[in-house]
PDBQT receptor file of N, H, CA, C and O in Angstrom, charges set to zero:
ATOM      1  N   UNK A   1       0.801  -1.189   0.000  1.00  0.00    +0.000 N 
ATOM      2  CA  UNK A   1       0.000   0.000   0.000  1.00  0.00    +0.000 C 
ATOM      3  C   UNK A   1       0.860   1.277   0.000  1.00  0.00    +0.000 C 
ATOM      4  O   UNK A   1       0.451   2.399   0.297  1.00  0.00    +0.000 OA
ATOM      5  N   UNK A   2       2.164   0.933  -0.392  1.00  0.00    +0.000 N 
ATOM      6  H   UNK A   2       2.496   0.021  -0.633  1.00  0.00    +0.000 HD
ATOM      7  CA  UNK A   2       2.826   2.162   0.370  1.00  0.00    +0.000 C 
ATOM      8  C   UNK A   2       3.143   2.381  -1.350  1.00  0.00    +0.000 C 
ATOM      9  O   UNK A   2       3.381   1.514  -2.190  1.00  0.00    +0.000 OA
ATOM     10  N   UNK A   3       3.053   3.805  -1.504  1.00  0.00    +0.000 N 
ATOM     11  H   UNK A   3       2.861   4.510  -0.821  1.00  0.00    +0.000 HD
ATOM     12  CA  UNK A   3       3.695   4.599  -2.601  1.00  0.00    +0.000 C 
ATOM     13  C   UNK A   3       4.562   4.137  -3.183  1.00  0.00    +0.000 C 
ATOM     14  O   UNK A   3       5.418   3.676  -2.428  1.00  0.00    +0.000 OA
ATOM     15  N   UNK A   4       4.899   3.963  -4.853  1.00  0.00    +0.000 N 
ATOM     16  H   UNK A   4       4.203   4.337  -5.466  1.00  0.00    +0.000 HD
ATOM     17  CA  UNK A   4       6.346   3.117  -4.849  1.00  0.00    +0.000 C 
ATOM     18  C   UNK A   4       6.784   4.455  -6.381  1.00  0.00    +0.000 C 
ATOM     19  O   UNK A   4       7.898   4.583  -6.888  1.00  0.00    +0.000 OA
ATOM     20  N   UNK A   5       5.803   5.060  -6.678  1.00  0.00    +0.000 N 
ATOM     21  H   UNK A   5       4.897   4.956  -6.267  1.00  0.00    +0.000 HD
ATOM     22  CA  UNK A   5       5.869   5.980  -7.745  1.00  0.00    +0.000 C 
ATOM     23  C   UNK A   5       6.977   6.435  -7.751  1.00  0.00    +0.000 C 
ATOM     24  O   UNK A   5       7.579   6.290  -8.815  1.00  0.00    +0.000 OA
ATOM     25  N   UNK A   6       7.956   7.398  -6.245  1.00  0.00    +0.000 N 
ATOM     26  H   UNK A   6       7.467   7.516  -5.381  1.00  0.00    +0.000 HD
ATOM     27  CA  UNK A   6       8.942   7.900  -6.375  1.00  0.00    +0.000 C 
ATOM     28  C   UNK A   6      10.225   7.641  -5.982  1.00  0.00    +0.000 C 
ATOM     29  O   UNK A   6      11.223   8.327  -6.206  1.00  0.00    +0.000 OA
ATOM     30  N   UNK A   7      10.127   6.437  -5.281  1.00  0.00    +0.000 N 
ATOM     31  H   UNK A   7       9.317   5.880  -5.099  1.00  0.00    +0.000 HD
ATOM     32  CA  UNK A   7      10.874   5.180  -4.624  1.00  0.00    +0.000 C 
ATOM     33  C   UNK A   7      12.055   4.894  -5.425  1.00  0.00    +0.000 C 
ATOM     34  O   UNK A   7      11.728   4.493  -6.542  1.00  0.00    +0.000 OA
ATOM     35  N   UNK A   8      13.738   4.983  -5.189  1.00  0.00    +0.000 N 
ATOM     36  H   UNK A   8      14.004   5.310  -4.281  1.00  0.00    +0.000 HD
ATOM     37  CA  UNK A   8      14.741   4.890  -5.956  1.00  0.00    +0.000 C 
ATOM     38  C   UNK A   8      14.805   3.677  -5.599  1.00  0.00    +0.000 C 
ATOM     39  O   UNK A   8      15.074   3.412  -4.428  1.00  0.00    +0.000 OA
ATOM     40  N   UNK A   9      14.579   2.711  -6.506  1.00  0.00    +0.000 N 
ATOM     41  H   UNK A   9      14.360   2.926  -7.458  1.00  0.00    +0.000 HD
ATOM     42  CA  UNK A   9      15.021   1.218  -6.935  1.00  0.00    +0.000 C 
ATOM     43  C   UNK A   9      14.830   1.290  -8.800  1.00  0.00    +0.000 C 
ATOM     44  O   UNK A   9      14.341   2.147  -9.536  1.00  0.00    +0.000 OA
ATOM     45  N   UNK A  10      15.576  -0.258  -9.109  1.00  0.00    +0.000 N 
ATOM     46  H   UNK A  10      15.974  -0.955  -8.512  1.00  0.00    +0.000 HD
ATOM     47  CA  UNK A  10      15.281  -0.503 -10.345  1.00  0.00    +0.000 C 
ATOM     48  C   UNK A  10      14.669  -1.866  -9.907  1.00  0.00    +0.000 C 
ATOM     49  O   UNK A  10      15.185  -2.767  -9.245  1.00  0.00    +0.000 OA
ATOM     50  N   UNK A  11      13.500  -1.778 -10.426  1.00  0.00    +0.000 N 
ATOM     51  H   UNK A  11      13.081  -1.046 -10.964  1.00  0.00    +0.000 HD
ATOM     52  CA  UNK A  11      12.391  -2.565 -10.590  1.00  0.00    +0.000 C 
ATOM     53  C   UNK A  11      11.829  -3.478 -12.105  1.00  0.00    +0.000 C 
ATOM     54  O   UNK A  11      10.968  -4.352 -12.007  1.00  0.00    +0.000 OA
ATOM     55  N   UNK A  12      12.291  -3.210 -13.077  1.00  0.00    +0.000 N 
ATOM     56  H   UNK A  12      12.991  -2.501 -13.156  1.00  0.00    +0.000 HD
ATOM     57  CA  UNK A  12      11.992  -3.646 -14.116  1.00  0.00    +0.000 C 
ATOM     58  C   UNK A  12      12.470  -4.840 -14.615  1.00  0.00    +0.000 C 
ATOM     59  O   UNK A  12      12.320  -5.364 -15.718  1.00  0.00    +0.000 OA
ATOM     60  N   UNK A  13      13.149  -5.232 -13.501  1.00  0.00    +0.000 N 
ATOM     61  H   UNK A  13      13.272  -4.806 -12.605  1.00  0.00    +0.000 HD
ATOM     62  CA  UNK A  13      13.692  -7.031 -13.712  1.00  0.00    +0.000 C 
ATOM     63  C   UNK A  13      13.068  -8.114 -13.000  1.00  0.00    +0.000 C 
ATOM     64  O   UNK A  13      13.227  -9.330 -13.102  1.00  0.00    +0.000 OA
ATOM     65  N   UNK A  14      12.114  -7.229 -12.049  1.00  0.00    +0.000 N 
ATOM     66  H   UNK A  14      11.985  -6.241 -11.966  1.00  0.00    +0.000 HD
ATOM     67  CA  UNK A  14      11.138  -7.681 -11.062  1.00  0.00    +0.000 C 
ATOM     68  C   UNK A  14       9.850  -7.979 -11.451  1.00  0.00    +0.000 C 
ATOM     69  O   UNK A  14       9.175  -8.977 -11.197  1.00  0.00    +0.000 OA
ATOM     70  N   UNK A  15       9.545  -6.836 -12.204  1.00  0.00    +0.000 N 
ATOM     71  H   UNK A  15      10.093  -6.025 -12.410  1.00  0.00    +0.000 HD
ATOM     72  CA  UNK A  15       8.499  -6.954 -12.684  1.00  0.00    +0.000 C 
ATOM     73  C   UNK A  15       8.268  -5.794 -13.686  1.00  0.00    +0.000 C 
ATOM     74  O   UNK A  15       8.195  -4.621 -13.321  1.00  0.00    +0.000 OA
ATOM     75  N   UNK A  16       8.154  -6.212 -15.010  1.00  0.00    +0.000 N 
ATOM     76  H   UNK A  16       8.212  -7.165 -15.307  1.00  0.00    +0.000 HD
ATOM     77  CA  UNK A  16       8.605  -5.371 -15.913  1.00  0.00    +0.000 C 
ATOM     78  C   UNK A  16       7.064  -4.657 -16.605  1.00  0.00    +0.000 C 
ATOM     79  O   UNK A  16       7.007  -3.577 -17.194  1.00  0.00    +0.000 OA
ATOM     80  N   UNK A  17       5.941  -5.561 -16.348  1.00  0.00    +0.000 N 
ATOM     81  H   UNK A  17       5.987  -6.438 -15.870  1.00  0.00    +0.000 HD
ATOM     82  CA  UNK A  17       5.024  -4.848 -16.247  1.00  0.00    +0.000 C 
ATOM     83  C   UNK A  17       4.074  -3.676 -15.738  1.00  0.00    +0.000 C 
ATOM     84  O   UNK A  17       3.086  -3.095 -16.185  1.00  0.00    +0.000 OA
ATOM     85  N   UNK A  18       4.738  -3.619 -14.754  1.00  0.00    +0.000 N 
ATOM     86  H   UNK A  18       5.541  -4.091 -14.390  1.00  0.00    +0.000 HD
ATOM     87  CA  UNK A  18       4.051  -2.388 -13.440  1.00  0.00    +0.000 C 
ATOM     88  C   UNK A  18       5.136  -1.816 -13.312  1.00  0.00    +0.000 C 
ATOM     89  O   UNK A  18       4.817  -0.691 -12.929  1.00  0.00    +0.000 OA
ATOM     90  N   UNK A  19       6.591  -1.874 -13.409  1.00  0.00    +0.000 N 
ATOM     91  H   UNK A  19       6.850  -2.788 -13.720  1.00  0.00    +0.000 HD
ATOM     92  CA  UNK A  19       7.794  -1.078 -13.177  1.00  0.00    +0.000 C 
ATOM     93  C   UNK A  19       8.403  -0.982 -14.339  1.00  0.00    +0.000 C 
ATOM     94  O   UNK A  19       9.625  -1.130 -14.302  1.00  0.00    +0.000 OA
ATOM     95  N   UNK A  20       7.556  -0.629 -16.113  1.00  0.00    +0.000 N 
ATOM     96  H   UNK A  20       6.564  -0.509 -16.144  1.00  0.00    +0.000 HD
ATOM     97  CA  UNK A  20       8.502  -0.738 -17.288  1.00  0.00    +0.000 C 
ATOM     98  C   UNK A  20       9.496   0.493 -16.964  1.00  0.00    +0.000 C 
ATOM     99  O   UNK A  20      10.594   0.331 -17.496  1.00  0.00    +0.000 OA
ATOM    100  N   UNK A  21       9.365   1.765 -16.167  1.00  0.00    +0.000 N 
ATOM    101  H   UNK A  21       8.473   1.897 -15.735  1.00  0.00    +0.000 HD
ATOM    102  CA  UNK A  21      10.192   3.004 -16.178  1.00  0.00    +0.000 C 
ATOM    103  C   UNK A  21      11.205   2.962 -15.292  1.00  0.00    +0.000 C 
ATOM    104  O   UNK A  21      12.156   3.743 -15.331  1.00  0.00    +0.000 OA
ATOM    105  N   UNK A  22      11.065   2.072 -14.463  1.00  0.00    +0.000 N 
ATOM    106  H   UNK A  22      10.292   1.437 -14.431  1.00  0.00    +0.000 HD
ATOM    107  CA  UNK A  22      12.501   1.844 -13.246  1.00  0.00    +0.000 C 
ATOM    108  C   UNK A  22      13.355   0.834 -13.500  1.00  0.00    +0.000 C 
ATOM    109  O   UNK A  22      13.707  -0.108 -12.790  1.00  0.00    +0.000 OA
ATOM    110  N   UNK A  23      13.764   1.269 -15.043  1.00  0.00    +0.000 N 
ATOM    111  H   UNK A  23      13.478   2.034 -15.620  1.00  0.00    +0.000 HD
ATOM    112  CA  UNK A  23      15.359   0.608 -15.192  1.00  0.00    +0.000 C 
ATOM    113  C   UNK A  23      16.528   1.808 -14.773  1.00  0.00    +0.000 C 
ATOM    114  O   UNK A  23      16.539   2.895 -14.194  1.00  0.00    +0.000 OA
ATOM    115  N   UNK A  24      17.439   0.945 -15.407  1.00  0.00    +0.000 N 
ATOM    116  H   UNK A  24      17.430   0.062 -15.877  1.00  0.00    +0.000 HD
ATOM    117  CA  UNK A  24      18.664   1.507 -14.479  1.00  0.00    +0.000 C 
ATOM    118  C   UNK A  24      19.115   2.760 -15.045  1.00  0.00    +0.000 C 
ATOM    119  O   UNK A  24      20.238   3.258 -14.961  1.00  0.00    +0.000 OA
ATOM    120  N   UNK A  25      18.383   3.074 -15.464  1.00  0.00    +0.000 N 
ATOM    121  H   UNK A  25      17.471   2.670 -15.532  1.00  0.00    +0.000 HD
ATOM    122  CA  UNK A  25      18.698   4.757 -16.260  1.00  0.00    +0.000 C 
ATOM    123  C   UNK A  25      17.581   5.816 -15.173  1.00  0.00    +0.000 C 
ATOM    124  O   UNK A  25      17.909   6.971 -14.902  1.00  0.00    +0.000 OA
ATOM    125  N   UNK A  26      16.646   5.371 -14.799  1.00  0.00    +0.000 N 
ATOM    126  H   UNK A  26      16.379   4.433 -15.019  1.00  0.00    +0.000 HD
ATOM    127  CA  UNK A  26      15.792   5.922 -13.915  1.00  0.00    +0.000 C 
ATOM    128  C   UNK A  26      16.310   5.737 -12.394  1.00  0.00    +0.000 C 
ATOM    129  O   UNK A  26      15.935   6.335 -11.385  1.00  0.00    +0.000 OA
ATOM    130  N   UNK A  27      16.945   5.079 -12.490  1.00  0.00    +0.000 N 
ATOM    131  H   UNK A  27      17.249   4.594 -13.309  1.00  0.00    +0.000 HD
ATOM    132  CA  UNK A  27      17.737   4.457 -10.682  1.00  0.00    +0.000 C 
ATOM    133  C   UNK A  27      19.059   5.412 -10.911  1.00  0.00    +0.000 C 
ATOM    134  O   UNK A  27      19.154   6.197  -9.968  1.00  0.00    +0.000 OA
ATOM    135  N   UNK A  28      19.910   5.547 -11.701  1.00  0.00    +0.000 N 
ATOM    136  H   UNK A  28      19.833   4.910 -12.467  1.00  0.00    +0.000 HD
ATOM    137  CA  UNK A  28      21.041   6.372 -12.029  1.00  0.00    +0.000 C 
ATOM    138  C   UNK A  28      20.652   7.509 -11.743  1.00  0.00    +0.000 C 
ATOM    139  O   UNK A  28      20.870   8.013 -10.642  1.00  0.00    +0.000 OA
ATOM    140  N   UNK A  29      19.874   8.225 -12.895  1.00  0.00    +0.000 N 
ATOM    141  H   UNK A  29      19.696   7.816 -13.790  1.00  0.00    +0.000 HD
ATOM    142  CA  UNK A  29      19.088   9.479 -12.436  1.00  0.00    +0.000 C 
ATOM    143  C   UNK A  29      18.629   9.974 -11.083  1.00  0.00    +0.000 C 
ATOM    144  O   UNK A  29      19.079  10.976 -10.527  1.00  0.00    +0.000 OA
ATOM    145  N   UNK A  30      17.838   9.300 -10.681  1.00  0.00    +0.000 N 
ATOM    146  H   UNK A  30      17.472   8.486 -11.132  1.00  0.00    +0.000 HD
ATOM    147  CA  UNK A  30      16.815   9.511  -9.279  1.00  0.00    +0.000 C 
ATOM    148  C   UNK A  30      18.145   9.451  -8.143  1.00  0.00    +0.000 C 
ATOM    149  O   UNK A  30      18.233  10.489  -7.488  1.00  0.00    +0.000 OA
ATOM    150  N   UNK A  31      19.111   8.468  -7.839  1.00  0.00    +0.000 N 
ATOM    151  H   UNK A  31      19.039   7.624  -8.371  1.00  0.00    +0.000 HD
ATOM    152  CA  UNK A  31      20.074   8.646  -7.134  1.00  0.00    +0.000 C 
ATOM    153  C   UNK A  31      21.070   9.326  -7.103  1.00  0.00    +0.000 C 
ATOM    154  O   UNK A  31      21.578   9.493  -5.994  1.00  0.00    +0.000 OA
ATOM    155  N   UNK A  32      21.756  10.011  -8.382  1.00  0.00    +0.000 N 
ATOM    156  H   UNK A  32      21.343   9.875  -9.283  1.00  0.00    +0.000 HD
ATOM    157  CA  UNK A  32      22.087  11.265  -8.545  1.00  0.00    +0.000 C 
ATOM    158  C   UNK A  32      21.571  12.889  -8.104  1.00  0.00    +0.000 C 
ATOM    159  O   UNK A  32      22.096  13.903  -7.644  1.00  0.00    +0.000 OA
ATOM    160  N   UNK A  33      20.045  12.384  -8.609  1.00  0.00    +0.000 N 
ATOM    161  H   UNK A  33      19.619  11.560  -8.983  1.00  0.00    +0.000 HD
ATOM    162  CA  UNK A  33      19.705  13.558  -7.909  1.00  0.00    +0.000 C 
ATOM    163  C   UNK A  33      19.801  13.794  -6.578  1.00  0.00    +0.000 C 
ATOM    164  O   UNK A  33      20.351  14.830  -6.206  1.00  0.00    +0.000 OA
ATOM    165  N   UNK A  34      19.266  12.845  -5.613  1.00  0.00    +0.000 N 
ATOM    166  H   UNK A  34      18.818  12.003  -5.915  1.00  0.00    +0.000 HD
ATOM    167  CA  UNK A  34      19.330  12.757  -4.104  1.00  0.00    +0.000 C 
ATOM    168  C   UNK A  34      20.617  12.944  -4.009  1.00  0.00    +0.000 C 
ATOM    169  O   UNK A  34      20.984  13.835  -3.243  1.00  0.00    +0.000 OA
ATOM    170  N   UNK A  35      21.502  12.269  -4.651  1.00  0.00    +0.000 N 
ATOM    171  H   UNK A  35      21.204  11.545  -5.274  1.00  0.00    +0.000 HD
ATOM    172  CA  UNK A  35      22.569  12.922  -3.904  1.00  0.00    +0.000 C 
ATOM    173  C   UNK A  35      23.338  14.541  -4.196  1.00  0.00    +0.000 C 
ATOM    174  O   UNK A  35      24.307  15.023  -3.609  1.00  0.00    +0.000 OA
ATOM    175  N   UNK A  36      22.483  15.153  -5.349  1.00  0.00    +0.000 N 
ATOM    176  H   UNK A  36      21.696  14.761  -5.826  1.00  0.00    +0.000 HD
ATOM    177  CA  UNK A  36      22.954  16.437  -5.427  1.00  0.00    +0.000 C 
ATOM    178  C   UNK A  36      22.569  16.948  -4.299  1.00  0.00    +0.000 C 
ATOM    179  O   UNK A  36      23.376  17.549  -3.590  1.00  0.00    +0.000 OA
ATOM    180  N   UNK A  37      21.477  16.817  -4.001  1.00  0.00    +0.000 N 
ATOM    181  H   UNK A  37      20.821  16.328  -4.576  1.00  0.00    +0.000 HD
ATOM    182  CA  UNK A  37      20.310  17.432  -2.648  1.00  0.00    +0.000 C 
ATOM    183  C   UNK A  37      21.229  16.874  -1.483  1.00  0.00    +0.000 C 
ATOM    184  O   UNK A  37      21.843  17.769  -0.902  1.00  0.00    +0.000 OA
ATOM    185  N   UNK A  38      21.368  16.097  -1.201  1.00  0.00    +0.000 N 
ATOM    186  H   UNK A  38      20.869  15.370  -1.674  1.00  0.00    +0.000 HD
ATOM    187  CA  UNK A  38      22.164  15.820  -0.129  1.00  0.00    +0.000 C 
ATOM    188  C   UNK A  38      23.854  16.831   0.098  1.00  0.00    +0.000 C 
ATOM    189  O   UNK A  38      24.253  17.216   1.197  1.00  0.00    +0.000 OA
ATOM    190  N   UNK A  39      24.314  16.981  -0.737  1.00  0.00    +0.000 N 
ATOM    191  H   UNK A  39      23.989  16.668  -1.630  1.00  0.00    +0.000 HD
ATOM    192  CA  UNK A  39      25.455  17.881  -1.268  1.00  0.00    +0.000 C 
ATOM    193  C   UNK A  39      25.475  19.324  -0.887  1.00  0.00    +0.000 C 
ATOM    194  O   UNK A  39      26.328  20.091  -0.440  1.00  0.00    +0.000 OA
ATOM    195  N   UNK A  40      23.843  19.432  -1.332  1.00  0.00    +0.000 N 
ATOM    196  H   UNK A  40      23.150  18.809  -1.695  1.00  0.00    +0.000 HD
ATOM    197  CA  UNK A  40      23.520  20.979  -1.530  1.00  0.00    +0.000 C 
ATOM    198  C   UNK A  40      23.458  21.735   0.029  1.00  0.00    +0.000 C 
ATOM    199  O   UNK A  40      23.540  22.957   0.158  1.00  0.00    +0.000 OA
ATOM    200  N   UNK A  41      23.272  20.626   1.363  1.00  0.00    +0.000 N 
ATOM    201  H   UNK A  41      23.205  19.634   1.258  1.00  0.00    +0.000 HD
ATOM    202  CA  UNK A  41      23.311  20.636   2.928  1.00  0.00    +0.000 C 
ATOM    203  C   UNK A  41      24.367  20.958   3.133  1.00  0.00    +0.000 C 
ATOM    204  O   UNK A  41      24.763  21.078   4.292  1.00  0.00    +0.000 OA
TER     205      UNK A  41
């Protein structure tokens, strides 16, 4: 039940139907960003 929309994993080896956008280009991205934000502290 819990939110998984903005959730940094890659998921698309898991289940490639409900997670086709969380390959590892979306996990690269999304964890880059957090860590700019983390940086930016």
């Amino acid at each position: 039940m819990t939110p998984k929309a903005e959730e940094i994993t890659e998921m698309v080896g898991w289940d490639p139907v409900r997670y086709s956008n969380k390959d590892k280009k979306f996990f690269e991205d999304m964890i880059t960003k957090a860590f700019q934000e983390i940086y930016k502290l």
